[in-house]
C-alpha positions as CSV (number, residue, x, y, z in Angstrom):
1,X,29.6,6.5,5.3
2,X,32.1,5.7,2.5
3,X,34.5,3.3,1.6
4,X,37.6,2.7,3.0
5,X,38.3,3.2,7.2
6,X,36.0,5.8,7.2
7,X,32.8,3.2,6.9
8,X,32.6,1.4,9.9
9,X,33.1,4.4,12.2
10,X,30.3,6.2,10.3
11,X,28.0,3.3,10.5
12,X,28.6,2.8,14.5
13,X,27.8,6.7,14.8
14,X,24.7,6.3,12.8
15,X,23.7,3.4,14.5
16,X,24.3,5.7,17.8
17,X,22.1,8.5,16.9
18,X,19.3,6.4,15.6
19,X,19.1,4.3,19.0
20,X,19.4,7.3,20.8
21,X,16.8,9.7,18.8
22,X,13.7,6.6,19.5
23,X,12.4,8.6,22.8
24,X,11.9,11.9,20.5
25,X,10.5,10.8,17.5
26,X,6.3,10.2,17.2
27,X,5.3,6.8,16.6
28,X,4.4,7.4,12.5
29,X,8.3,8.5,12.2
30,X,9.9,5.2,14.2
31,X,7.7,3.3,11.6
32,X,9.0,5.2,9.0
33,X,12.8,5.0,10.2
34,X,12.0,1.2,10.6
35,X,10.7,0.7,7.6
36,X,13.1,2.7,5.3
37,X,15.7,0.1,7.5
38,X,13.9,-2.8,6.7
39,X,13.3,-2.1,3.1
40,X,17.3,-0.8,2.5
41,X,18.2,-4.2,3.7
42,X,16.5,-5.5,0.5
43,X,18.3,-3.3,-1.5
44,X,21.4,-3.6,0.2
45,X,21.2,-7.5,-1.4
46,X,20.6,-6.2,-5.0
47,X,23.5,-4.0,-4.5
48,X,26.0,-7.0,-3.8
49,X,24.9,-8.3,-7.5
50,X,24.9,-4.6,-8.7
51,X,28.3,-4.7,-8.1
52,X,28.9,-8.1,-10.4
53,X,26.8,-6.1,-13.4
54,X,23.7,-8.1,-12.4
55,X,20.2,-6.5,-11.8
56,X,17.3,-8.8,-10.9
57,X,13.9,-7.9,-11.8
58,X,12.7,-10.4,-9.3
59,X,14.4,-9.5,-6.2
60,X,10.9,-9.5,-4.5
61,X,11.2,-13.4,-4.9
62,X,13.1,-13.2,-2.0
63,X,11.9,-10.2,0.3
64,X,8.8,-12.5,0.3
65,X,10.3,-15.7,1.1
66,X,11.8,-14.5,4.0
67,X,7.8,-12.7,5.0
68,X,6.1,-15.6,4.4
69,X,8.8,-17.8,5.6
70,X,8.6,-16.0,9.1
71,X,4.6,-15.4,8.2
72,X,3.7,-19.5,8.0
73,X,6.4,-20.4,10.7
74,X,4.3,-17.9,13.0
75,X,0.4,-19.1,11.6
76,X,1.3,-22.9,11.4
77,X,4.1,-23.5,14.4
78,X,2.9,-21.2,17.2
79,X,6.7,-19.5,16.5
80,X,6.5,-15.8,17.9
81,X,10.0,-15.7,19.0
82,X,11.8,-12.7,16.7
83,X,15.0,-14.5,16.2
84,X,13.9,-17.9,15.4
85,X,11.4,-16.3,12.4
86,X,14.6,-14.2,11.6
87,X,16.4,-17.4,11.2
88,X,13.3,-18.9,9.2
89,X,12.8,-16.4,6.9
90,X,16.7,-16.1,5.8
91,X,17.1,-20.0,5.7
92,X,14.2,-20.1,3.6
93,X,15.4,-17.0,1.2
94,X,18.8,-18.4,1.0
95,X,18.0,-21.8,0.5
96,X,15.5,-21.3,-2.3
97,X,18.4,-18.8,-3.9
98,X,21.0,-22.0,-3.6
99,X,19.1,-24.2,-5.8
100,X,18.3,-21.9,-8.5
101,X,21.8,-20.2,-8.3
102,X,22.7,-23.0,-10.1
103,X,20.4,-22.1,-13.2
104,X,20.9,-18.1,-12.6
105,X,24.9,-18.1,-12.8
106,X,24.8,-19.0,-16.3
107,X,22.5,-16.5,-17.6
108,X,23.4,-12.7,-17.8
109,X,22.4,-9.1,-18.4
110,X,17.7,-9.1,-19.4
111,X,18.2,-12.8,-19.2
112,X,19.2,-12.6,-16.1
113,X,16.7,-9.9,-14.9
114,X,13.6,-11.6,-17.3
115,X,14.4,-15.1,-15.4
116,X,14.2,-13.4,-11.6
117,X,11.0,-11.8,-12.8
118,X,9.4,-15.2,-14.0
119,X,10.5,-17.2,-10.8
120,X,9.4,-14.3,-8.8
121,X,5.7,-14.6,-10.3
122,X,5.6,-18.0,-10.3
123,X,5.6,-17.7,-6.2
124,X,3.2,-14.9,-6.2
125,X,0.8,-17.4,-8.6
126,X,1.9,-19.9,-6.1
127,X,0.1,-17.9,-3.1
128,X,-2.6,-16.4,-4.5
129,X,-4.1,-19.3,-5.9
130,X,-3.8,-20.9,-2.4
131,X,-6.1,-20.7,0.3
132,X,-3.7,-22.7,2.7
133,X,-0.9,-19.7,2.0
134,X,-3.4,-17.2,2.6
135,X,-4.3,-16.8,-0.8
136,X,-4.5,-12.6,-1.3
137,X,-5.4,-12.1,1.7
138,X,-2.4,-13.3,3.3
139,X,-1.2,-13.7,7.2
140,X,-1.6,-12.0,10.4
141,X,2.2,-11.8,12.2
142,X,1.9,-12.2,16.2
143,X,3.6,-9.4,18.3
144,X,7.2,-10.9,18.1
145,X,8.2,-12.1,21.9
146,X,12.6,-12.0,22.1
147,X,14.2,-14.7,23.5
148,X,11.0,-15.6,25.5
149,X,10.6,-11.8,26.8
150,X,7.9,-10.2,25.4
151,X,7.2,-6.4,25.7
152,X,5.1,-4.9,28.0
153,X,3.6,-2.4,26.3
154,X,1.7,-4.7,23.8
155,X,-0.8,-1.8,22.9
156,X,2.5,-0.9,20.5
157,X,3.6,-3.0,17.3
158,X,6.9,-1.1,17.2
159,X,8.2,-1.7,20.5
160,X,12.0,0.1,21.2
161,X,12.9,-3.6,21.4
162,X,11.6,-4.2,18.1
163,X,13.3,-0.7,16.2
164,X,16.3,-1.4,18.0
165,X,16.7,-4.8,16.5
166,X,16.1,-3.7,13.0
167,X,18.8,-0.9,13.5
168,X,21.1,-3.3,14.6
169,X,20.7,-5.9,12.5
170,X,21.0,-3.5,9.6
171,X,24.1,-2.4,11.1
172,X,25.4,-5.6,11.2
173,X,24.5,-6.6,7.5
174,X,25.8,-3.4,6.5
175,X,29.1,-4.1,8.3
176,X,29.3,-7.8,6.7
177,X,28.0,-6.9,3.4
178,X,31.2,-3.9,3.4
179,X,33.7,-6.6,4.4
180,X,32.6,-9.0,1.9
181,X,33.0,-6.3,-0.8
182,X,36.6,-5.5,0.5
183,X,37.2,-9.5,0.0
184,X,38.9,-10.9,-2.7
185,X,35.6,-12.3,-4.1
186,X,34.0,-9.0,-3.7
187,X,36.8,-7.2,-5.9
188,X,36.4,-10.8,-8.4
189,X,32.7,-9.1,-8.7
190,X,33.7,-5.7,-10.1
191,X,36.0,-7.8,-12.4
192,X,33.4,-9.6,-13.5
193,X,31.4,-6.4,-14.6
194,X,34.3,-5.1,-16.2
195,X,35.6,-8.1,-18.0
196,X,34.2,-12.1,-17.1
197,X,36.4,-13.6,-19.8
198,X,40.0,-12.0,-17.9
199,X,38.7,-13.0,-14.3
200,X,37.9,-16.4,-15.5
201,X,41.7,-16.5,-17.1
202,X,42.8,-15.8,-13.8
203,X,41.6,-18.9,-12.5
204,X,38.4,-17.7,-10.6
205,X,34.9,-19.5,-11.4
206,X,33.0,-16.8,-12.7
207,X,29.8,-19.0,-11.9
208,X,31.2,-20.0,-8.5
209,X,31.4,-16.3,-7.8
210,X,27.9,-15.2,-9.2
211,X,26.4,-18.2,-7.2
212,X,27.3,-17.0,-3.7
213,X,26.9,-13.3,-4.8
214,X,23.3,-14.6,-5.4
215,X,22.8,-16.4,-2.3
216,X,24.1,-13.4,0.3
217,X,22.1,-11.3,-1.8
218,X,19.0,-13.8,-0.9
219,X,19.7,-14.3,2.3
220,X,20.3,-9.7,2.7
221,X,16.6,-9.5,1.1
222,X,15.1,-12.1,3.0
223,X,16.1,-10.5,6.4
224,X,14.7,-7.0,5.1
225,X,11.5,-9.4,4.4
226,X,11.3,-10.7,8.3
227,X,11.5,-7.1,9.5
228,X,9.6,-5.7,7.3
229,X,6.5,-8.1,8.3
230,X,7.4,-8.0,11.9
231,X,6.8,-4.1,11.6
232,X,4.0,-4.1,9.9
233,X,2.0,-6.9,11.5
234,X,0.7,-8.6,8.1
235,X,2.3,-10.3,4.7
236,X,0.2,-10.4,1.4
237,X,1.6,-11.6,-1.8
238,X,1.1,-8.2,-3.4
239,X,3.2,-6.3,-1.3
240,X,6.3,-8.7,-1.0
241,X,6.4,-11.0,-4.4
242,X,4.2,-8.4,-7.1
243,X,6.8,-7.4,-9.6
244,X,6.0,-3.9,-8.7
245,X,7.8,-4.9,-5.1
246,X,10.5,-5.9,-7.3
247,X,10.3,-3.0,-9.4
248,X,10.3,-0.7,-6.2
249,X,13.8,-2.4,-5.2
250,X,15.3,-1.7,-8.5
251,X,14.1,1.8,-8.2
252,X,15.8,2.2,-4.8
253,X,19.0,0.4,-5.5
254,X,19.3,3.0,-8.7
255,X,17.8,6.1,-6.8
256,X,21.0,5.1,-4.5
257,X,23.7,4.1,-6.1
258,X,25.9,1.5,-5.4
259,X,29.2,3.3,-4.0
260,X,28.6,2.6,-0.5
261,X,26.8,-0.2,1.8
262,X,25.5,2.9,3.1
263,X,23.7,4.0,0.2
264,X,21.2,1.5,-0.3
265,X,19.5,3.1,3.4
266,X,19.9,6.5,2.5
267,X,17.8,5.7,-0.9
268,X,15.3,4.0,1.0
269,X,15.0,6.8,3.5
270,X,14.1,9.3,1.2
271,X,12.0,7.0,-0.7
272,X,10.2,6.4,2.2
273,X,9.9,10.5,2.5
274,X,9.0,11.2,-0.9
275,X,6.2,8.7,-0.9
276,X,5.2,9.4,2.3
277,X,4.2,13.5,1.7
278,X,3.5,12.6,-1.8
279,X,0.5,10.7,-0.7
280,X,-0.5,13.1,2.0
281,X,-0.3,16.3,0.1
282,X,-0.6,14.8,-3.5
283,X,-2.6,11.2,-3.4
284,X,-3.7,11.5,-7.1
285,X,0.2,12.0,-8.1
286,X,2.6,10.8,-5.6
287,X,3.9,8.5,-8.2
288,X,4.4,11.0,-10.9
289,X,6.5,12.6,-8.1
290,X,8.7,9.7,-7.4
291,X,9.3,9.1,-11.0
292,X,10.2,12.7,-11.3
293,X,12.3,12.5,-8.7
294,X,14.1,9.4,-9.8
295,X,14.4,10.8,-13.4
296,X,16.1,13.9,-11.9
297,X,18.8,11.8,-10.5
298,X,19.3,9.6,-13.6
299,X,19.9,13.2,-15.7
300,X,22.1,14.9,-12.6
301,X,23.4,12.3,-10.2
302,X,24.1,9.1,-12.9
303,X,25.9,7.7,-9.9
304,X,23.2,7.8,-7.7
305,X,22.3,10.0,-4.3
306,X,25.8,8.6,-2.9
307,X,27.5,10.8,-5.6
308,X,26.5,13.6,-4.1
309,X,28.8,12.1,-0.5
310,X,31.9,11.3,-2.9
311,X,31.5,14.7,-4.1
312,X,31.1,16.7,-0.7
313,X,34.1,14.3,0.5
314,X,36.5,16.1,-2.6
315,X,35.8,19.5,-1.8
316,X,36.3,19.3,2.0
């Protein structure tokens, strides 16, 4: 799933096999596939910064906007329907990410990161400290209903309906997010990594283009938020705003790489793995083993896992 034509057919096969491998897979791997989804969405939105030289410390600022925003619109408005707490969680990600875009666009490099950290805190304060936002124990999410159908089998909180939508509506991000990047502003981003000073004396608003970077990005990470508590059934602050959410992001979107929309996914899959047998067959050191594992790829893959694509791709 590289750059260029080759993308979109790649995704649309992918997209194929994981609809069509749901029936055969045990209900602790559809989780896992669902989550590793979920989760790469949120990565996918650091990775449209990435590409502008920006990395955000705080991206869990807005992975848990769009929880709780889905969470309270479910616990204080009766909403169950999946799409409308979709919609709710984004619009409360992205809107959040519009104000303070304003702020963000003039600050770069640890400033940058240090400033998403603080804001991202500030909302975690924000809900612990408040018993009407569920405080640290946070909220309970429904079984999501879809356009007023609701599935039948309710014993199950990952209904085919349910993996099915997060597979498509990574898809679909994935498939924007790689258009965007083919854009002129997504080619002004990897100018203004390279050189800010030249793309600004080509007449393009540097801070204009970091501002709506910012706010797909946002609105990416939010959606990955919705999901994520629609899987799972229950939002705290800990596990969506904690700057170790944030840090786990970072960690992804580096374990990755950032030369394909694809990447961010395939990071978070084997994240997902790692972690996973880590804390089955090695509970008191599953995170020396993802820290190993992510130092192994800084030293070999400086690129990230995609590297290892772009280099399979030049010997074929």
């Amino acid at each position: 799933m590289g750059g260029g034509g080759r993308t979109i057919p790649a995704l649309l096969v992918t997209l194929a096999v994981l609809l069509a491998v749901h029936p055969m897979l045990p209900g602790w791997a559809v989780n896992m596939v669902g989550l590793s989804l979920a989760n790469g969405l949120a990565v996918l939105g650091l990775l449209v910064i990435m590409r502008a030289g920006l990395v955000s410390f705080g991206h869990g600022l807005y992975f848990g906007l769009g929880s709780y925003g889905a969470a309270m619109a479910a616990t204080f408005l009766g909403v169950t329907d999946a799409f409308l707490m979709i919609a709710i969680g984004m619009a409360s990600a992205a809107l959040v990410a519009f104000v303070l875009g304003f702020l963000m666009a003039r600050y770069r490099g640890i400033f940058f990161a240090l400033l998403n950290l603080a804001f991202s805190m500030l909302l975690y304060g924000l809900l612990v400290n408040s018993a009407v936002l569920g405080s640290t124990d946070g909220f309970s999410m429904p079984i999501p209903s879809y356009l007023g159908y609701a599935p039948v089998d309710a014993t199950s909180r990952v209904s085919f309906l349910l993996y099915a939508l997060i597979c498509v509506l990574a898809f679909a991000a994935a498939l924007v997010v790689h258009r965007y990047l083919q854009s002129t502003m997504g080619y002004i981003g990897e100018g203004i990594r390279e050189n800010e000073v030249r793309v600004e004396y080509l007449g393009a608003s540097v801070r204009r283009a970091i501002h709506i970077k910012y706010v797909i990005a946002a609105a990416i990470t939010g959606l990955g938020g919705v999901l994520t508590v629609l899987l799972i059934g229950h939002v705290t602050p800990e596990d969506t705003v904690y700057w170790t959410k944030s840090g786990e992001l970072v960690f992804v979107a580096i374990l990755s790489g950032t030369g394909s929309v694809a990447a961010p996914f395939l990071g978070s899959m084997l994240f997902e793995l790692v972690r996973t047998y880590a804390l089955q067959y090695a509970p008191d050191l599953w995170q020396m083993l993802l820290g190993a594992t992510l130092l192994a790829v800084i030293m070999f893959l400086p690129g990230g896992l995609w590297s290892v694509v772009r280099l399979a791709r030049r010997k074929a």
